[in-house]
Z-matrix of the N, CA and C atoms (Angstrom, degrees):
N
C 1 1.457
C 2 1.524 1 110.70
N 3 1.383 2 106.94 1 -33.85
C 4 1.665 3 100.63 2 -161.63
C 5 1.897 4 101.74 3 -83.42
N 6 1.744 5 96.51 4 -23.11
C 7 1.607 6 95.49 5 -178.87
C 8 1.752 7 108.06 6 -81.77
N 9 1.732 8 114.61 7 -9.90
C 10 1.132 9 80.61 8 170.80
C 11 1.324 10 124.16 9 -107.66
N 12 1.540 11 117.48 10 19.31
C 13 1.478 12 137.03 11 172.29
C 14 1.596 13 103.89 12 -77.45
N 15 1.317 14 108.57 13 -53.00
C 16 1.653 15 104.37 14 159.38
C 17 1.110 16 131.34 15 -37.29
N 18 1.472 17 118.11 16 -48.08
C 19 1.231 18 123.84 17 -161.33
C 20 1.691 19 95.24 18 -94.29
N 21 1.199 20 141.37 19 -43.58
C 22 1.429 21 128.72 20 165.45
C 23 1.733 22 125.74 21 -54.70
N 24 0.955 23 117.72 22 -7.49
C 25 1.957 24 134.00 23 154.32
C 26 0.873 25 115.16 24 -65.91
N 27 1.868 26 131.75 25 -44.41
C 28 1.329 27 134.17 26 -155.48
C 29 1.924 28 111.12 27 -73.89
N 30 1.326 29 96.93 28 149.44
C 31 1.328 30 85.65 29 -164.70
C 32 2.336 31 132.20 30 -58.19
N 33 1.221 32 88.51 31 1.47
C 34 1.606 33 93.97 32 162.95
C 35 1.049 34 101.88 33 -105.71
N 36 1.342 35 144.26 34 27.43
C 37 1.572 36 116.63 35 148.65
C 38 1.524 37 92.21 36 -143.89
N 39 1.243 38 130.66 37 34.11
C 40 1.351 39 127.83 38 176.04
C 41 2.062 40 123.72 39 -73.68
N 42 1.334 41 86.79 40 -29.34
C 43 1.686 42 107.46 41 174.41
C 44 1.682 43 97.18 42 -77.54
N 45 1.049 44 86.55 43 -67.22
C 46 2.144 45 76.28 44 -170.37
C 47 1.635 46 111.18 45 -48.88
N 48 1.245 47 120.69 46 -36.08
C 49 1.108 48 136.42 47 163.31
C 50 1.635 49 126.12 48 -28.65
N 51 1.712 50 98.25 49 -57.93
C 52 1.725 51 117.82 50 -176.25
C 53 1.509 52 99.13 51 -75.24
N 54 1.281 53 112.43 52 -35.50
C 55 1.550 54 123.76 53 -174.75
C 56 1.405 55 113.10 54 -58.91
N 57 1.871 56 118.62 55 -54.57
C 58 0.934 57 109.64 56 -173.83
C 59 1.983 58 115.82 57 -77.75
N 60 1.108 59 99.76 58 -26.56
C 61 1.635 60 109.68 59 167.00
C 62 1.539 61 129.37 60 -72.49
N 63 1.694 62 103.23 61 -10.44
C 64 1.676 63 92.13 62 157.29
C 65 1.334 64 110.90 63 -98.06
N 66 1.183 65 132.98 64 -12.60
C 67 1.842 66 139.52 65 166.23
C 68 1.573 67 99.09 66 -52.23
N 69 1.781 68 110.48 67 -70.76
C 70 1.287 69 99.83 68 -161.72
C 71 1.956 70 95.03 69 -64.58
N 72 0.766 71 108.72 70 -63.07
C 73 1.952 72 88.06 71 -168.80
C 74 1.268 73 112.57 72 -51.18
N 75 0.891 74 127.31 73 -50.14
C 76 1.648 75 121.55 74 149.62
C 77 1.887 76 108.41 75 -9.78
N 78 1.305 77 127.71 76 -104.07
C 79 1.507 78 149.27 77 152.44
C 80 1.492 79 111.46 78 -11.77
N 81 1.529 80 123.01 79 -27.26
C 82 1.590 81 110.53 80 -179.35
C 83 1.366 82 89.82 81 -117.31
N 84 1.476 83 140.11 82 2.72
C 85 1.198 84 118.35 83 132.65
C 86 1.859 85 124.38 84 -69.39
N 87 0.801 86 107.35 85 -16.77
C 88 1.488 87 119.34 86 -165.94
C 89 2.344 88 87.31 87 -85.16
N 90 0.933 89 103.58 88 -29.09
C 91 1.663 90 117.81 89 -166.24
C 92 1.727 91 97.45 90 -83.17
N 93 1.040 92 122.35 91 -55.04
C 94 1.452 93 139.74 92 172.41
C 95 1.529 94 130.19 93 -82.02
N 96 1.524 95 112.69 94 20.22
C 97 0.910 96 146.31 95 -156.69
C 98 1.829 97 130.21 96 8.88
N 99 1.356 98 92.92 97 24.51
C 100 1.646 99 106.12 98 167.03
C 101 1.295 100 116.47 99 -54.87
N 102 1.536 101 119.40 100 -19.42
C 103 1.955 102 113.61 101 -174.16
C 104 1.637 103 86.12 102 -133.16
N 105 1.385 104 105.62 103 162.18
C 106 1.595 105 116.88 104 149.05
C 107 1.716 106 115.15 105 -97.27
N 108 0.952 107 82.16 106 135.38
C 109 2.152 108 95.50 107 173.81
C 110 1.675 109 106.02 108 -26.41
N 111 1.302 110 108.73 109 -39.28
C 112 1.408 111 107.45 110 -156.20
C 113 1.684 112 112.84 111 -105.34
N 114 1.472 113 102.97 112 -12.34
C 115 1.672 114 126.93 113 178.71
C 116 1.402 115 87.44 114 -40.01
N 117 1.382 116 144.71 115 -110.60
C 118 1.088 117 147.27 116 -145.89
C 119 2.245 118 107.33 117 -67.84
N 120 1.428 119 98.03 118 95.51
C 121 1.461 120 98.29 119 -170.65
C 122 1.922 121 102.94 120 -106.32
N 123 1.496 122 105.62 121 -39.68
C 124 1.648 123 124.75 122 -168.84
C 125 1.625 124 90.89 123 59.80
N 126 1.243 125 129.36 124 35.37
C 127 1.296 126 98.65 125 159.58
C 128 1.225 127 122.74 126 91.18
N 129 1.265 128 111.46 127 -8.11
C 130 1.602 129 129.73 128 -162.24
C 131 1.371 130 116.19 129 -65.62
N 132 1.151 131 92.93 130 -48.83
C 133 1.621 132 115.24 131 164.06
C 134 1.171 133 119.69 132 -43.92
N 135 1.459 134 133.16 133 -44.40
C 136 1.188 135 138.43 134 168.47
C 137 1.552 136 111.46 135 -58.11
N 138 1.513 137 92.28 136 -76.72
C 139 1.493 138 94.48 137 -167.70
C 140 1.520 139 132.55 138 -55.52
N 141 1.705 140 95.55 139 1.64
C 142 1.514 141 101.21 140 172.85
C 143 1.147 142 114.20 141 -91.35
N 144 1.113 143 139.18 142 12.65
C 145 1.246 144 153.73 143 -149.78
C 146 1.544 145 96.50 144 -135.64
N 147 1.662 146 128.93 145 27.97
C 148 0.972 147 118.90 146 161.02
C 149 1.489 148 116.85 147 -119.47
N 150 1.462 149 118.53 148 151.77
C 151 1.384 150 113.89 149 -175.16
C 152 1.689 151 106.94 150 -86.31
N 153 1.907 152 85.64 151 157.91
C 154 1.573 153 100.37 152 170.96
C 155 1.233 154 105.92 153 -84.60
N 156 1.742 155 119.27 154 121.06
C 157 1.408 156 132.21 155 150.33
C 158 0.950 157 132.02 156 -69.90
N 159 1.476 158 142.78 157 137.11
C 160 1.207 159 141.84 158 -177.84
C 161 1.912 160 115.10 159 -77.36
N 162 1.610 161 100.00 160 1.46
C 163 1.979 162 89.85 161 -159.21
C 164 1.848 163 75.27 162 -99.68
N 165 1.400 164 98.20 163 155.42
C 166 1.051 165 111.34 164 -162.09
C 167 1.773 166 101.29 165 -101.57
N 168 1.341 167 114.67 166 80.46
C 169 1.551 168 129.66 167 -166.73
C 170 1.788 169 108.05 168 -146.60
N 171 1.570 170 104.37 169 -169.26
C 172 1.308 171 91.94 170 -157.40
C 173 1.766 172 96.51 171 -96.69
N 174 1.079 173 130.84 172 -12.27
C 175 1.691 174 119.97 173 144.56
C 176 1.058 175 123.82 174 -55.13
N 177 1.157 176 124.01 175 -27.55
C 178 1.775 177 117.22 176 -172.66
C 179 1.661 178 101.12 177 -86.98
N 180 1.851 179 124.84 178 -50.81
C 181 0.668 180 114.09 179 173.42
C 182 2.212 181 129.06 180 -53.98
N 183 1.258 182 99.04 181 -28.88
C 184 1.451 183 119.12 182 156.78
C 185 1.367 184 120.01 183 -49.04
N 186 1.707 185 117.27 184 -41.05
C 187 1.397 186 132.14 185 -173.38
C 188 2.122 187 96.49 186 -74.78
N 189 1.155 188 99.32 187 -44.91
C 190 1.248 189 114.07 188 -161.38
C 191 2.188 190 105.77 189 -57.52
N 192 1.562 191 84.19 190 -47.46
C 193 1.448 192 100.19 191 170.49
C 194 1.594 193 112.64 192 -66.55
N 195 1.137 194 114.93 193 -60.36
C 196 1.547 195 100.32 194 160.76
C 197 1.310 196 154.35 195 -24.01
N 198 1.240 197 96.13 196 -58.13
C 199 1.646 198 106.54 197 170.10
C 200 1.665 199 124.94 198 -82.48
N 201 1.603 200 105.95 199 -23.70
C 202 1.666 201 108.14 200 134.72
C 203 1.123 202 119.41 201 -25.88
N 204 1.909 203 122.12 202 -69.38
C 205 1.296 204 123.76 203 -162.24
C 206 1.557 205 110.09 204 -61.51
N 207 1.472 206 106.46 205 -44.50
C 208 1.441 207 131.44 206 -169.61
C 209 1.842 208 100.14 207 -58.29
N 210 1.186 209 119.40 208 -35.24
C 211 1.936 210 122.76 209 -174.38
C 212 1.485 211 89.14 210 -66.11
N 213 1.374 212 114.23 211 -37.61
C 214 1.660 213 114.21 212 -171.07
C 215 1.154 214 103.89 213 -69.89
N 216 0.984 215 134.48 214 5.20
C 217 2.143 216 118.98 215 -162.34
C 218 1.559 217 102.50 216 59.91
N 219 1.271 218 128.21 217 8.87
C 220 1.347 219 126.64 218 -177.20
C 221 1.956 220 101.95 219 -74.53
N 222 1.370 221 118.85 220 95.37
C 223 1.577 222 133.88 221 165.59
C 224 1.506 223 83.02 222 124.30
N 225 1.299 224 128.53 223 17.31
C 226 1.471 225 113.51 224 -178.58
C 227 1.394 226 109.76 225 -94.90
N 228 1.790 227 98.32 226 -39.04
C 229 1.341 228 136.67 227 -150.91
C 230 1.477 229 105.06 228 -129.71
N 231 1.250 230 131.68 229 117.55
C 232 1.649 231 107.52 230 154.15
C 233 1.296 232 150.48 231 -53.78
N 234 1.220 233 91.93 232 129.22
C 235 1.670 234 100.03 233 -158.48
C 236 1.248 235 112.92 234 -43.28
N 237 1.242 236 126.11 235 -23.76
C 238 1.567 237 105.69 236 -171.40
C 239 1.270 238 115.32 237 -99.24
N 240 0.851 239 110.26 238 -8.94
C 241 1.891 240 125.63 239 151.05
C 242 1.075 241 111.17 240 -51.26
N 243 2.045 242 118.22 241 -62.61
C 244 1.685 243 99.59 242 172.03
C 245 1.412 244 115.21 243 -80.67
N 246 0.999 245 114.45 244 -16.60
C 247 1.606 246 110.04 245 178.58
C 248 2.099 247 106.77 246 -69.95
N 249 1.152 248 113.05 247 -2.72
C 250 1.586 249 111.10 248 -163.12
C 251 1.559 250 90.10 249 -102.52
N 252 1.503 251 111.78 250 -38.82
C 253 1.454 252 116.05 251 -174.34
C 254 1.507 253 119.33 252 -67.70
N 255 1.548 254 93.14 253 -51.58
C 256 1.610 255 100.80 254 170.67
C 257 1.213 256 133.67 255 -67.51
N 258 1.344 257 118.46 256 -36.52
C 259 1.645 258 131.52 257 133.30
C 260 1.605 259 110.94 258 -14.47
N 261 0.976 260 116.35 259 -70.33
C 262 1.983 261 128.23 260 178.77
C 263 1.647 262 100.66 261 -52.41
N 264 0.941 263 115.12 262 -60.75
C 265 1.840 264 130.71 263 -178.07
C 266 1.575 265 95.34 264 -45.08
N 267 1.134 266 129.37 265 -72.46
C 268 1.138 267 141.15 266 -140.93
C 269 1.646 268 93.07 267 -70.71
N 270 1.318 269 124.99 268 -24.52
C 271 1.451 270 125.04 269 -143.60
C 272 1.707 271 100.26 270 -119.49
N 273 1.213 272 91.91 271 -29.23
C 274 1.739 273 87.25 272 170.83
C 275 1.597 274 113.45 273 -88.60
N 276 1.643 275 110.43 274 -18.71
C 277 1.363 276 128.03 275 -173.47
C 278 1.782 277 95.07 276 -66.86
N 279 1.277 278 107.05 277 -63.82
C 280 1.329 279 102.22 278 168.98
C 281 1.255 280 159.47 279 -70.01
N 282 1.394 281 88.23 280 -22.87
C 283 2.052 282 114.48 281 155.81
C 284 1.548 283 102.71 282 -50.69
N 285 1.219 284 102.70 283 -57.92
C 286 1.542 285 87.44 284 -173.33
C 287 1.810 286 113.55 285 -80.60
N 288 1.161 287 133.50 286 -20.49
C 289 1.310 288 131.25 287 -165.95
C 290 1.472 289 100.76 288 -77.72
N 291 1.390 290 124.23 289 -50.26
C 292 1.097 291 133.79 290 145.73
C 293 1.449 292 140.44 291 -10.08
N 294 1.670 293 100.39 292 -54.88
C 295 1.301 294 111.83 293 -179.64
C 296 1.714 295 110.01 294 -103.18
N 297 1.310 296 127.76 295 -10.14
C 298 1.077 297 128.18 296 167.71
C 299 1.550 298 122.47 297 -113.92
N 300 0.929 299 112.89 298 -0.13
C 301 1.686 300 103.68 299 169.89
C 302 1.451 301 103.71 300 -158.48
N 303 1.616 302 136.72 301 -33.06
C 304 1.040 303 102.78 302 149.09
C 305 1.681 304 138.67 303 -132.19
N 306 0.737 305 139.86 304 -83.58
C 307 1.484 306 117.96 305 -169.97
C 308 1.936 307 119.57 306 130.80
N 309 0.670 308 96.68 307 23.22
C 310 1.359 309 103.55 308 -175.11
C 311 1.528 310 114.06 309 -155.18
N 312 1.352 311 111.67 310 138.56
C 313 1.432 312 137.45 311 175.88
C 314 2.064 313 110.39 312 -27.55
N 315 1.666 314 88.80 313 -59.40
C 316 1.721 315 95.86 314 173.24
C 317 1.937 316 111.10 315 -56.71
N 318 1.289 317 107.19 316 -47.48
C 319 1.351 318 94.14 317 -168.60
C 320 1.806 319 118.49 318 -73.62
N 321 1.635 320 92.65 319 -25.39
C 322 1.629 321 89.76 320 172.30
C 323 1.514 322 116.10 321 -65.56
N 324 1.220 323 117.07 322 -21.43
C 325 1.823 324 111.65 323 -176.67
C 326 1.351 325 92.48 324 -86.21
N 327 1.866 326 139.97 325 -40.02
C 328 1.309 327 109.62 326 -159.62
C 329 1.520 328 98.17 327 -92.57
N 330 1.649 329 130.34 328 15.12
C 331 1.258 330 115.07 329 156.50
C 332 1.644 331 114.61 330 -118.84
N 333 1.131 332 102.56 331 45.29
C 334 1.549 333 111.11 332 160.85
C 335 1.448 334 121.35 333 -79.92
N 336 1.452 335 107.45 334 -45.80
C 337 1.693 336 93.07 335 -177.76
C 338 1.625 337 104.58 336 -87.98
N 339 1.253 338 124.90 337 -5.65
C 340 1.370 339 116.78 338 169.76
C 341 1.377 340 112.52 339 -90.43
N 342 0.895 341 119.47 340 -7.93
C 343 1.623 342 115.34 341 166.84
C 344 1.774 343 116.07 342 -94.76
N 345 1.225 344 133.05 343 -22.22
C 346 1.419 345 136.85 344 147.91
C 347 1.323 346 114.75 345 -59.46
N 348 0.849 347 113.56 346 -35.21
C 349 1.491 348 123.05 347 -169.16
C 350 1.844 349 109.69 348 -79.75
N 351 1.355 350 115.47 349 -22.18
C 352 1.331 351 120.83 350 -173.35
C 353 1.836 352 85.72 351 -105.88
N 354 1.160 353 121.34 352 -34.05
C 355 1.281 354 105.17 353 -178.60
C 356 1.216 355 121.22 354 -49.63
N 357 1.722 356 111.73 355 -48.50
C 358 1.336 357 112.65 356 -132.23
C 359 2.067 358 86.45 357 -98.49
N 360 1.389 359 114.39 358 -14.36
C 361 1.261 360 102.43 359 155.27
C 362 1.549 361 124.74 360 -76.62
N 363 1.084 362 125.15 361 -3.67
C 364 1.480 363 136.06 362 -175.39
C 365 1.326 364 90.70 363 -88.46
N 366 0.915 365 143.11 364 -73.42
C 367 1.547 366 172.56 365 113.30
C 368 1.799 367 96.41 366 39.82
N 369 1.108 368 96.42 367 -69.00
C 370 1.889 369 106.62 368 174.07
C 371 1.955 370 115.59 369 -64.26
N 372 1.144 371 94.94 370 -47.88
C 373 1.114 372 99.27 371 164.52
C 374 1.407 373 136.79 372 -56.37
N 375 1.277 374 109.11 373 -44.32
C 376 2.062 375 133.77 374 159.53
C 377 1.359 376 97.99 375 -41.47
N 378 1.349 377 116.13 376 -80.58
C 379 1.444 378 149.16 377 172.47
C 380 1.601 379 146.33 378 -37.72
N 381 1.561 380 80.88 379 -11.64
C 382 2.087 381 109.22 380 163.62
C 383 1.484 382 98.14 381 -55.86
N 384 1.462 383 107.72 382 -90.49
C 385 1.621 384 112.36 383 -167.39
C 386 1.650 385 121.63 384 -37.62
N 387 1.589 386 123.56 385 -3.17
C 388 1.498 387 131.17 386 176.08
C 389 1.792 388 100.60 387 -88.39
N 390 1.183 389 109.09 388 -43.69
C 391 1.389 390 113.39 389 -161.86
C 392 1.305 391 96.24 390 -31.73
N 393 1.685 392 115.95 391 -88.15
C 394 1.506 393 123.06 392 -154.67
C 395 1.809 394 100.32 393 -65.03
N 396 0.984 395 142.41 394 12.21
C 397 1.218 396 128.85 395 -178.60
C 398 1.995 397 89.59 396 -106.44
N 399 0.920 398 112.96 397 -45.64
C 400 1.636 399 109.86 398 167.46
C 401 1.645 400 121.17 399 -54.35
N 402 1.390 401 94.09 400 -40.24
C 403 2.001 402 93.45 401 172.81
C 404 1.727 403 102.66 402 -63.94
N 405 1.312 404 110.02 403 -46.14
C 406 1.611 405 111.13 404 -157.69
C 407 1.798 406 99.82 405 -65.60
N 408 1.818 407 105.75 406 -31.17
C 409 1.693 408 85.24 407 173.35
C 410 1.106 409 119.44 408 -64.59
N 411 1.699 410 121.66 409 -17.14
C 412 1.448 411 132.17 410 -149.23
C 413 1.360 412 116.59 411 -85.44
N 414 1.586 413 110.61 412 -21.25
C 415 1.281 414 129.93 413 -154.05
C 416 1.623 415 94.97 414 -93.46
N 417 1.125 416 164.47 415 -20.27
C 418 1.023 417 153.66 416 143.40
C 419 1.874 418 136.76 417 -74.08
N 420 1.102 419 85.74 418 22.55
C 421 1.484 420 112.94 419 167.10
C 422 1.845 421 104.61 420 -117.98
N 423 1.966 422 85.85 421 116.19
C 424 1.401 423 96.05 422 179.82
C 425 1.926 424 106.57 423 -79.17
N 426 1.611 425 94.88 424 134.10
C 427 1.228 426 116.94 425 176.92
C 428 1.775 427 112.37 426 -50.69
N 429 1.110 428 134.13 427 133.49
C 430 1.475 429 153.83 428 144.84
C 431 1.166 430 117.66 429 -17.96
N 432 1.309 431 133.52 430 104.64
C 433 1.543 432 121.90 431 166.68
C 434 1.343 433 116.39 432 -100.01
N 435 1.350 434 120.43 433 114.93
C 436 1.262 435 129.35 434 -154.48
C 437 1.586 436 112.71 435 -95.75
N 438 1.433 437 104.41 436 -8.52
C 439 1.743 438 123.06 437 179.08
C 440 1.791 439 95.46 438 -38.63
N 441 1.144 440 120.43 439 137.82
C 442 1.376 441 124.45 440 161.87
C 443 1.138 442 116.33 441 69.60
N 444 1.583 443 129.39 442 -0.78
C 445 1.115 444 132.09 443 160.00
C 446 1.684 445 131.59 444 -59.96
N 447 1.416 446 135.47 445 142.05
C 448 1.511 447 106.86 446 174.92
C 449 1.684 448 97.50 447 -120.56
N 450 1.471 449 85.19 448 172.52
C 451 1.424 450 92.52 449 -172.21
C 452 1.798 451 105.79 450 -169.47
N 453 0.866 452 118.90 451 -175.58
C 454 1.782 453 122.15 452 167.78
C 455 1.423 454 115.60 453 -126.24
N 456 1.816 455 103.22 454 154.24
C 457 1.353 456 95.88 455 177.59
C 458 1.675 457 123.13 456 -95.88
N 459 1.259 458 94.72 457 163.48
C 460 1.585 459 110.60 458 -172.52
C 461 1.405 460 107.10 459 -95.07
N 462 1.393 461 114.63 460 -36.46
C 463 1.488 462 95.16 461 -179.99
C 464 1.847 463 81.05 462 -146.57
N 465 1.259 464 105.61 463 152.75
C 466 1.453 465 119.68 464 -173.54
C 467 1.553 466 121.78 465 -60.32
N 468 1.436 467 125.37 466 134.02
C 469 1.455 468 135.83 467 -169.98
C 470 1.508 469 104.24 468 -116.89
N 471 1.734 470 90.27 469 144.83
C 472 1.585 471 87.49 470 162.93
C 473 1.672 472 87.91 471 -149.36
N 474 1.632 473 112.62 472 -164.09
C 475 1.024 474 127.19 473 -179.60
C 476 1.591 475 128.20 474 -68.82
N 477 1.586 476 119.12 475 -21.70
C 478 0.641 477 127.59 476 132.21
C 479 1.655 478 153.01 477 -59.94
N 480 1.383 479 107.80 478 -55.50
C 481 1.248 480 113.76 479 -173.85
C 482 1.597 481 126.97 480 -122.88
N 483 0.874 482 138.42 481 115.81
C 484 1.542 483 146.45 482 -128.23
C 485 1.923 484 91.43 483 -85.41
N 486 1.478 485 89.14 484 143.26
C 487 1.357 486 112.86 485 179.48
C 488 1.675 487 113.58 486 -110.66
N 489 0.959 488 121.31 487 -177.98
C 490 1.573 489 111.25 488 176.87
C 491 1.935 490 107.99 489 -132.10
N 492 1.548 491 119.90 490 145.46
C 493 1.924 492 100.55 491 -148.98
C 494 1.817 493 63.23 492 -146.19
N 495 1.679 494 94.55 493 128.80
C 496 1.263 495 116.20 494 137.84
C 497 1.437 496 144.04 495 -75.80
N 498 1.670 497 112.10 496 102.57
C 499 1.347 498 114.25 497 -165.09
C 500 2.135 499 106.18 498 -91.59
N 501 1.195 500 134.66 499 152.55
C 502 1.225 501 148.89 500 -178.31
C 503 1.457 502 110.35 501 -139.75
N 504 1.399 503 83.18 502 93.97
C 505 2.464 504 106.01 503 -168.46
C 506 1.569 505 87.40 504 -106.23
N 507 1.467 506 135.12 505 94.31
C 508 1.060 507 129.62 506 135.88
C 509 1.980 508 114.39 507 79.34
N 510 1.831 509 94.44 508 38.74
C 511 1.350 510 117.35 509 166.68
C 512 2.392 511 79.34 510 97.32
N 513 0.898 512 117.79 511 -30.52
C 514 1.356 513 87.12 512 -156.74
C 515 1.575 514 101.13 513 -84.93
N 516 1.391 515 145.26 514 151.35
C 517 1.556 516 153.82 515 175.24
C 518 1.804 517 99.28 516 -86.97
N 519 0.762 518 108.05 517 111.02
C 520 1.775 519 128.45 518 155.37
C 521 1.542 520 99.30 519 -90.99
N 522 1.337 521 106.09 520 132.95
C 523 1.435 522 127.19 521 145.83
C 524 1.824 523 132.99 522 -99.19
N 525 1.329 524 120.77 523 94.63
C 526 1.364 525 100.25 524 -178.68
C 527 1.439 526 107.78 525 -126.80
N 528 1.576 527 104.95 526 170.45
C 529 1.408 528 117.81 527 -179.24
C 530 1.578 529 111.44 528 -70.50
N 531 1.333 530 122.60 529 120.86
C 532 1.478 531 129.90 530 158.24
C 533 1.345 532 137.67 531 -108.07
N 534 1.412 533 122.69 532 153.78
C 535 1.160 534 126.75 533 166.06
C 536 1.523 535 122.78 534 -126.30
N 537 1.363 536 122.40 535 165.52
C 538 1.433 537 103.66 536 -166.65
C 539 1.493 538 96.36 537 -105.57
N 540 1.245 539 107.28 538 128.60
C 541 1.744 540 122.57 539 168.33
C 542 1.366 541 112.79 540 -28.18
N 543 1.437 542 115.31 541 140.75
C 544 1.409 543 114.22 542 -160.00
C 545 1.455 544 101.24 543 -92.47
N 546 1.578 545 125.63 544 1.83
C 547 1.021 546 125.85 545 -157.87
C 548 2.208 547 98.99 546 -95.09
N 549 0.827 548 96.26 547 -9.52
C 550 1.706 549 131.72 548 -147.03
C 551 1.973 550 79.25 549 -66.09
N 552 1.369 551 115.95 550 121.97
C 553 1.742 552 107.66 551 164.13
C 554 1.687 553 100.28 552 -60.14
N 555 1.033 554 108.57 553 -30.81
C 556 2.177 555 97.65 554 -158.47
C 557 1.610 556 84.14 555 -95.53
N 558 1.372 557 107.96 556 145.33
C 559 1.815 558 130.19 557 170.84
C 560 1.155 559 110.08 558 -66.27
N 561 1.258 560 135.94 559 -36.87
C 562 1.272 561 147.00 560 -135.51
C 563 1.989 562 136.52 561 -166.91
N 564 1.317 563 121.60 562 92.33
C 565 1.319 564 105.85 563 -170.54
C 566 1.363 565 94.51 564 -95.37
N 567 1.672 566 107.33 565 155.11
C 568 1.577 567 123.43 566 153.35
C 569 1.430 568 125.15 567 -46.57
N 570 1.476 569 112.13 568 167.10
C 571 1.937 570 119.78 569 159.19
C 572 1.606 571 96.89 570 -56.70
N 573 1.034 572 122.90 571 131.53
C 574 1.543 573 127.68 572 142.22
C 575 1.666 574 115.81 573 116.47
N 576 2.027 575 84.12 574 6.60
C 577 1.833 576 91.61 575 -170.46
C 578 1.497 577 94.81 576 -69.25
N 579 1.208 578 110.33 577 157.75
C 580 1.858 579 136.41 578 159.78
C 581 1.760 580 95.90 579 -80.97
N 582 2.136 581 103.22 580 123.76
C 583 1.228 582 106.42 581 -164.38
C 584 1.324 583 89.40 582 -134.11
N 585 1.529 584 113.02 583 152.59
C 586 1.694 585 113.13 584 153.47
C 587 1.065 586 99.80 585 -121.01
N 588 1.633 587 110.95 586 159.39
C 589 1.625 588 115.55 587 175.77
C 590 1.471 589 107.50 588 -87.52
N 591 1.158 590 124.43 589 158.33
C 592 1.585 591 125.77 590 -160.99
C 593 1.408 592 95.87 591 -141.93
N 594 1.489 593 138.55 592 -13.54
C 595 1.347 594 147.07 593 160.49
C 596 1.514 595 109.46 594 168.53
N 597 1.895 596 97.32 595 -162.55
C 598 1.320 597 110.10 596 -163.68
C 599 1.274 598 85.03 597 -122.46
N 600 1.970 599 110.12 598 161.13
C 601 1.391 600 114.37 599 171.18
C 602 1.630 601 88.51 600 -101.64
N 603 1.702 602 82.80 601 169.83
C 604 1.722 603 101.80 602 -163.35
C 605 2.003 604 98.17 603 -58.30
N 606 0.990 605 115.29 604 -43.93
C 607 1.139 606 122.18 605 -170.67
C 608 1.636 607 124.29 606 -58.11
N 609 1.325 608 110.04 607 -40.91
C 610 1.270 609 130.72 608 128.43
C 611 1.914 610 99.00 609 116.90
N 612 1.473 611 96.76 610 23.03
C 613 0.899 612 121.60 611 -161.84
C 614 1.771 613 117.14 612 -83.16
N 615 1.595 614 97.21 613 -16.42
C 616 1.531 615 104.43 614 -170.18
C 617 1.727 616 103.55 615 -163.82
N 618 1.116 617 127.44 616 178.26
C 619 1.275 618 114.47 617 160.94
C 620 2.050 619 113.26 618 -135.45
N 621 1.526 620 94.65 619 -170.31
C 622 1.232 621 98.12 620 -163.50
C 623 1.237 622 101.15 621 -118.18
N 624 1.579 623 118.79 622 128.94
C 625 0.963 624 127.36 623 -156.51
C 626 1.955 625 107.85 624 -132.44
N 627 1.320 626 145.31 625 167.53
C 628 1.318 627 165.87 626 -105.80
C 629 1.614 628 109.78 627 171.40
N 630 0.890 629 137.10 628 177.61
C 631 1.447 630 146.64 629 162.77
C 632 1.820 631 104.99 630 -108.79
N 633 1.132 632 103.11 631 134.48
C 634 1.632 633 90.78 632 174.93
C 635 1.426 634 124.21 633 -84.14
N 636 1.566 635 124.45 634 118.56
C 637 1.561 636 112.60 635 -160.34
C 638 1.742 637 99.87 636 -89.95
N 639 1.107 638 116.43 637 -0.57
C 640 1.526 639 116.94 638 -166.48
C 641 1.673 640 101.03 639 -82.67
């Protein structure tokens, strides 16, 4: 035990190492009820909840990153749940790769992205049977109506192609997908415009948004 606590410090397994030790303190705060499960989200949740576009811009490429997160259960699941699991994956993946074939500084960097990369499908795989038990808590929490709310955007909207608008309901930050009302004279606002929501599309997928003149 003590040689293989040694040997998980050393500098090729020192990252998987920090990784798996901010999960578990992470998790026995979550056990001792100093954190909630879901306290540490970054938002993830949101932004997985954006679609892949086909126009080849910086929403679509955004869309593209999304639904990456989304194959993961990443906004399905809380992240630090998969981040605690994959953390574990990554660390036994390398304890042993480490200790049986390689051993050296070079081989731990050129098996870094192949060892995340096997995690975070291990990780999805673990992590199927949580999904629908997370929707079913989810489903009795009435949805947000964001109509008449204001807020600013995070990444730039136009009539075409959906932007993303930080809403602030009563200390808490909502993130949702926007578009700018077709009714709107200007095509297009910047990051950082002042927005109100003006409705929902039928799909329910984004909303419709104005510049705020107030």
């Amino acid at each position: 035990m003590e040689e293989l606590i040694k040997f998980a410090f050393e500098p090729i397994n020192i990252v998987y190492t920090i990784f798996l030790l901010l999960s578990i303190i992470y998790m026995l705060s979550v056990v001792v009820g100093v954190m909630d499960i879901s306290t540490i989200d970054f938002d993830v949740d949101i932004d997985a909840d954006l679609d892949i576009d086909t126009d080849v811009d910086v929403e679509g490429n955004i869309g593209i990153f999304a639904g990456a997160l989304s194959f993961f259960n990443i906004g399905k699941i809380p992240f630090m749940i998969i981040f605690s699991i994959a953390s574990l994956c990554m660390w036994v993946i390398a304890i042993l790769l480490n200790h049986y074939i390689g051993g050296s500084i070079l081989f731990s960097i050129c098996t870094f992205l192949p060892i995340v990369m096997v995690s975070l499908i291990i990780t999805k795989i673990v992590t199927m049977p949580l999904v629908p038990v997370f929707e079913n808590m989810n489903e009795g929490v009435e949805p947000i109506n964001y109509v008449g709310e204001t807020g600013e955007l995070l990444l730039s909207a136009s009539k075409e192609s959906k932007g993303q608008a930080e809403i602030n309901i009563e200390g808490d930050v909502h993130r949702i997908m926007v578009k700018l009302d077709e009714d709107n004279k200007v095509d297009s606002l910047p990051k950082g415009s002042k927005i109100v929501v003006v409705g929902t599309d039928k799909s329910k997928e984004f909303y419709w948004i104005e510049k705020n003149s107030l």
